[in-house]
C-alpha positions in Angstrom: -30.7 -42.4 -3.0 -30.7 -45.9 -4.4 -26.8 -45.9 -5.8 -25.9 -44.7 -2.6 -27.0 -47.5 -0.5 -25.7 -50.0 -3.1 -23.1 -47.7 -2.3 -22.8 -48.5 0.8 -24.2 -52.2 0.9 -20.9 -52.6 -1.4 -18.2 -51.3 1.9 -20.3 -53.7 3.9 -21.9 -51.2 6.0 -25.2 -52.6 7.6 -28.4 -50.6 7.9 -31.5 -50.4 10.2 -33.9 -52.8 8.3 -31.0 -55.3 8.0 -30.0 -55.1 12.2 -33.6 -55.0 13.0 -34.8 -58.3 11.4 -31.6 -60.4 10.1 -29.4 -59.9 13.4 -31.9 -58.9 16.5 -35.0 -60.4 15.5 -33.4 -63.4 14.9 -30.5 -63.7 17.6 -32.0 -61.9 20.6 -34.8 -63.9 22.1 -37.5 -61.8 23.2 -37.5 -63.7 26.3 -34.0 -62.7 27.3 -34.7 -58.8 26.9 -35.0 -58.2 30.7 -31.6 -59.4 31.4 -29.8 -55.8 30.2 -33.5 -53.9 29.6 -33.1 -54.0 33.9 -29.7 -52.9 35.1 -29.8 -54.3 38.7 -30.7 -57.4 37.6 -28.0 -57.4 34.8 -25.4 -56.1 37.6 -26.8 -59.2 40.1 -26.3 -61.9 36.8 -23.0 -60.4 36.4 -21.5 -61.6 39.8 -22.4 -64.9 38.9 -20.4 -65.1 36.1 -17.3 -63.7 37.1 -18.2 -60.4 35.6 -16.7 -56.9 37.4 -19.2 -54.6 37.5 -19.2 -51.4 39.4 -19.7 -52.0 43.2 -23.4 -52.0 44.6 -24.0 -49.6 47.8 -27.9 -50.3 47.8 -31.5 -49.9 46.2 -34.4 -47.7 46.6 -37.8 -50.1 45.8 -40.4 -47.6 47.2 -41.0 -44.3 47.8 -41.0 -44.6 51.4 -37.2 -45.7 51.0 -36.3 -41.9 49.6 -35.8 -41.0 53.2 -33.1 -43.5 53.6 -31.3 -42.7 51.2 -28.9 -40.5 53.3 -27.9 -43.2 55.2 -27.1 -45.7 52.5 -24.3 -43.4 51.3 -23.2 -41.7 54.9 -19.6 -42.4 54.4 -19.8 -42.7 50.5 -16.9 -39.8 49.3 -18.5 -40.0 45.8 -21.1 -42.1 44.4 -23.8 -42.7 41.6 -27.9 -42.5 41.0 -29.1 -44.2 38.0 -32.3 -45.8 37.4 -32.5 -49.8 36.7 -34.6 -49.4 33.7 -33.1 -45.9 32.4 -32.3 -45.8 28.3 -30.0 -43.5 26.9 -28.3 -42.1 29.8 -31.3 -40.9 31.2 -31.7 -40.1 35.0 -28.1 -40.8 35.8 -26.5 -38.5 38.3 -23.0 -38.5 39.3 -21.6 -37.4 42.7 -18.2 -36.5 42.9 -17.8 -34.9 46.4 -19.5 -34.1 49.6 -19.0 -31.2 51.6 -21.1 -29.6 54.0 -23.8 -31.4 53.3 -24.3 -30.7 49.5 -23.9 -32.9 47.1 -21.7 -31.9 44.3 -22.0 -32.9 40.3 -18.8 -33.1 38.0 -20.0 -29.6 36.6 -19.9 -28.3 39.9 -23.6 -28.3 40.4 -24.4 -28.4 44.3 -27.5 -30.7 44.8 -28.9 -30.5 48.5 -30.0 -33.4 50.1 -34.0 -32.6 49.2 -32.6 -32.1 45.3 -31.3 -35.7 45.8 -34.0 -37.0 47.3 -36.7 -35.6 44.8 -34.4 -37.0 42.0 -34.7 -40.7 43.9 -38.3 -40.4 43.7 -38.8 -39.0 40.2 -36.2 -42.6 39.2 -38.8 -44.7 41.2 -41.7 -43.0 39.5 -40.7 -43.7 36.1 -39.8 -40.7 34.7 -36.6 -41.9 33.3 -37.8 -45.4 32.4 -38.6 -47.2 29.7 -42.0 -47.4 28.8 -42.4 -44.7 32.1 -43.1 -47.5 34.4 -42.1 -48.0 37.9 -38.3 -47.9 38.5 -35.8 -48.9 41.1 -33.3 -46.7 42.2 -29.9 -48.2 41.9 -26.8 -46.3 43.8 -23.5 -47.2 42.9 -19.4 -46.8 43.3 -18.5 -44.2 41.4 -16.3 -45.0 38.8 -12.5 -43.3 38.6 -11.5 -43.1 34.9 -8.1 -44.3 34.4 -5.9 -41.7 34.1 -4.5 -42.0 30.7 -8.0 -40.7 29.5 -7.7 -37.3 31.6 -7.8 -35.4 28.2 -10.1 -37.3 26.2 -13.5 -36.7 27.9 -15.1 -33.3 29.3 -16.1 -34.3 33.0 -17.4 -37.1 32.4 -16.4 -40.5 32.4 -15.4 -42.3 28.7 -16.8 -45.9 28.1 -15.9 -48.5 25.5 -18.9 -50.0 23.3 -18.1 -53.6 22.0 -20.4 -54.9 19.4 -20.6 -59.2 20.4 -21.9 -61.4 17.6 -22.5 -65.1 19.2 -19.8 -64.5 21.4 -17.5 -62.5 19.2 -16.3 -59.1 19.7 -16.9 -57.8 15.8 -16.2 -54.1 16.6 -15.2 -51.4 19.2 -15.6 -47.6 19.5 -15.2 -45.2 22.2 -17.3 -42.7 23.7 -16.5 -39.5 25.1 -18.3 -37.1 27.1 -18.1 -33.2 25.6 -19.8 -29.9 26.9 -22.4 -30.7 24.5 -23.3 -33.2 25.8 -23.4 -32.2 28.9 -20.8 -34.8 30.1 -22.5 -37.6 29.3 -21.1 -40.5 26.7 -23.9 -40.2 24.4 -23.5 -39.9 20.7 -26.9 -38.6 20.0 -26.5 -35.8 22.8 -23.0 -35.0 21.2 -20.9 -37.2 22.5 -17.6 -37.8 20.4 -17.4 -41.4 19.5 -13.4 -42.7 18.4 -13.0 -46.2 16.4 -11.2 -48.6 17.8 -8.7 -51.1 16.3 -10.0 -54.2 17.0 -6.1 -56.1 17.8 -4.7 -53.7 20.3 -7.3 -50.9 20.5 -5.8 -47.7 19.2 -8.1 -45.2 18.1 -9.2 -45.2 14.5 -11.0 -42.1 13.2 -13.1 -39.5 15.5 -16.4 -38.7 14.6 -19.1 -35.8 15.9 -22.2 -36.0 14.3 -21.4 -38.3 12.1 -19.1 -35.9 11.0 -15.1 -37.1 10.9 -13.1 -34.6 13.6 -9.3 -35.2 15.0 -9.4 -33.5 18.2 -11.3 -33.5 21.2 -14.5 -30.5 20.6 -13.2 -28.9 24.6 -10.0 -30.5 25.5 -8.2 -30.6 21.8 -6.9 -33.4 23.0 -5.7 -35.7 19.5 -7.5 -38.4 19.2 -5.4 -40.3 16.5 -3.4 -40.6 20.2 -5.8 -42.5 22.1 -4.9 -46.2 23.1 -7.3 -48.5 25.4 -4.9 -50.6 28.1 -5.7 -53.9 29.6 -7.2 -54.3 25.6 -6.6 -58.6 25.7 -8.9 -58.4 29.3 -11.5 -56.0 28.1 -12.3 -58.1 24.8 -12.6 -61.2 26.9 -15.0 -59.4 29.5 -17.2 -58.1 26.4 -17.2 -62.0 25.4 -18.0 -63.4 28.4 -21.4 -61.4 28.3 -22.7 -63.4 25.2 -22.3 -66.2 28.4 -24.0 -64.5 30.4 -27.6 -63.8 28.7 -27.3 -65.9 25.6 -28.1 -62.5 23.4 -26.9 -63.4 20.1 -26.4 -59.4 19.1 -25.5 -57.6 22.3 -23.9 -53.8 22.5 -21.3 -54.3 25.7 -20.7 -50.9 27.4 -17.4 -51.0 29.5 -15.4 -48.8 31.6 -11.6 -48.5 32.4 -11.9 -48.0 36.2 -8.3 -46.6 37.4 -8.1 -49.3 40.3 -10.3 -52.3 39.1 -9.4 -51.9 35.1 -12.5 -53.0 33.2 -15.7 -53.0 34.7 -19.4 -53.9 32.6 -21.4 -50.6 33.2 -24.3 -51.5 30.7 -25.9 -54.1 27.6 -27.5 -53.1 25.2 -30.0 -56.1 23.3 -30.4 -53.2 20.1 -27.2 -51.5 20.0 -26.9 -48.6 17.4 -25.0 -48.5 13.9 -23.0 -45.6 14.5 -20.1 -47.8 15.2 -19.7 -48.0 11.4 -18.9 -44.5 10.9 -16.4 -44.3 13.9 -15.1 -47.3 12.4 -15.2 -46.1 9.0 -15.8 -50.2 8.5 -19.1 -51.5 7.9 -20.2 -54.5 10.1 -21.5 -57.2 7.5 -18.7 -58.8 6.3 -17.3 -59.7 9.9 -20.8 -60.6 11.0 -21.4 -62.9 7.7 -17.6 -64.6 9.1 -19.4 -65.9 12.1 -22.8 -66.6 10.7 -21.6 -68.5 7.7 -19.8 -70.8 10.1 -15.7 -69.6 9.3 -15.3 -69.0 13.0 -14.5 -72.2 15.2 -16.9 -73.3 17.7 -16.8 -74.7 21.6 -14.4 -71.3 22.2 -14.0 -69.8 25.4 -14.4 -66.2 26.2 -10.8 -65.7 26.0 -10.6 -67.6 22.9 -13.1 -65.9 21.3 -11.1 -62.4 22.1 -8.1 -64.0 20.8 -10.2 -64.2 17.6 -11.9 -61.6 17.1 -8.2 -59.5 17.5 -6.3 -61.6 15.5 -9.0 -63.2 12.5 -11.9 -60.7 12.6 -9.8 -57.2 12.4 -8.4 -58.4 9.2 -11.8 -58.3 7.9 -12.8 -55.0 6.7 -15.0 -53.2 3.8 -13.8 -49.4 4.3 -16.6 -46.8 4.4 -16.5 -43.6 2.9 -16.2 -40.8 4.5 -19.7 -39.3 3.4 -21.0 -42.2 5.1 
């Protein structure tokens, strides 16, 4: 056990212990938690700093605004429930069509009006919130993947997690949604998660269960394929977030919407390590670049992209495989 993590200390591959105290205990103010801990209010920040989010339909605050709720999206073709304080993809539900007055999922799954209602009030009574307390319901645009991912996700939408080290992009996977689990980008649930290349954002290595795959689990799509457009603007975007909340280690979770290109969906103030593996690069040596000062400072958002794809993707200690 003990030559394996020097093992793995060696290929620069950062562990719980090490994240925990050295990065977020040190860079993330406790203070600043409830600026991505609370979605709306993360979505409301965003506007201010130039930001795209996914559009804002309304809010549920109280259980007597349930009943409401059928007007808020009267008109809505598709639309989404999450809850503000949700972890984990917890409590989310996607509607992808209306007909007839049912409410259809991306599985298929009709939900009638009193389904969607009774799911509004379990979101506002905590059941999918941190800690259990009481929630706000936040409905949403739906997001339209672009196109170019059509075979790399099973019916649900892909996102794009960006590690951002005091402003820096360090390193960049993608998620995608399998039958397992159950559509939703979740690597724990059994999501496939697909390394990105840090300059132009071509897809690395796949990995299931920490386990190293080359095709999709449902679609057999090829990964080794994949390629993230608009890569220059979505860097800058996951930059722009350090601006934003002042999080010194943040987890950016974006989306490639077909129409607006890339939109922040979530942040994440203790983003996982699985990144590594996807990567099949460990993290330190590209976060010891910054902290030890080899970065230059008074950058922009853009700037600090710029970096991070042209300086910080040289840096790498490779993983193995086993790891």
């Amino acid at each position: 056990m003990f030559q394996l993590i020097r093992q793995l200390k060696a290929h620069g591959v950062m562990g719980l212990n090490q994240r925990n105290v050295h990065y977020i205990g040190k860079y993330n103010a406790r203070h600043l938690y409830p600026l991505v801990d609370d979605k709306l209010r993360t979505k409301l920040l965003a506007h201010d700093f130039h930001v795209r989010v996914p559009g804002l339909i309304g809010t549920l605050n109280y259980q007597h605004d349930v009943k409401s709720m059928a007007a808020l999206v009267d008109g809505q073709s598709s639309f989404v429930l999450k809850p503000s304080r949700g972890s984990g993809g917890r409590g989310i539900m996607v509607i992808e069509r209306i007909e007839d007055g049912v409410y259809y999922k991306p599985n298929g799954a009709g939900v009638t009006r009193e389904g969607l209602q009774r799911h509004a009030s379990n979101i506002l009574g905590g059941l999918f919130s941190l800690g259990g307390h009481t929630d706000v319901v936040i409905i949403e645009d739906r997001v339209i993947s672009d196109p170019s991912f059509a075979h790399y996700s099973y019916e649900g939408i892909p996102d794009i997690r960006v590690i951002v080290f005091q402003g820096f992009p360090v390193m960049a996977m993608m998620r995608l949604a399998t039958h397992e689990s159950d559509g939703k980008a979740n690597l724990h649930q059994g999501a496939c998660g697909v390394g990105l290349n840090l300059s132009h954002g071509r897809a690395l290595t796949g990995v299931q269960h920490n386990r190293t795959i080359t095709k999709h689990p449902d679609t057999h799509a090829n990964l080794a394929d994949l390629q993230v457009k608009a890569w220059p603007l979505l860097m800058a975007l996951a930059a722009r977030c350090y601006d934003m909340t002042k999080l010194g280690y943040l987890g950016v979770d974006i989306v490639l919407d077909a129409e607006h290109g890339p939109l922040l969906l979530e942040l994440n103030a203790r983003p996982g390590l699985s990144i590594q593996i996807a990567n099949k690069v460990g993290l330190a040596g590209r976060l010891e670049h910054i902290e030890q000062g080899r970065a230059p400072k008074g950058l922009s958002a853009e700037e600090r992209a710029e970096y991070a794809m042209t300086t910080l993707a040289t840096l790498s200690h490779r993983t193995k495989d086993a790891a």
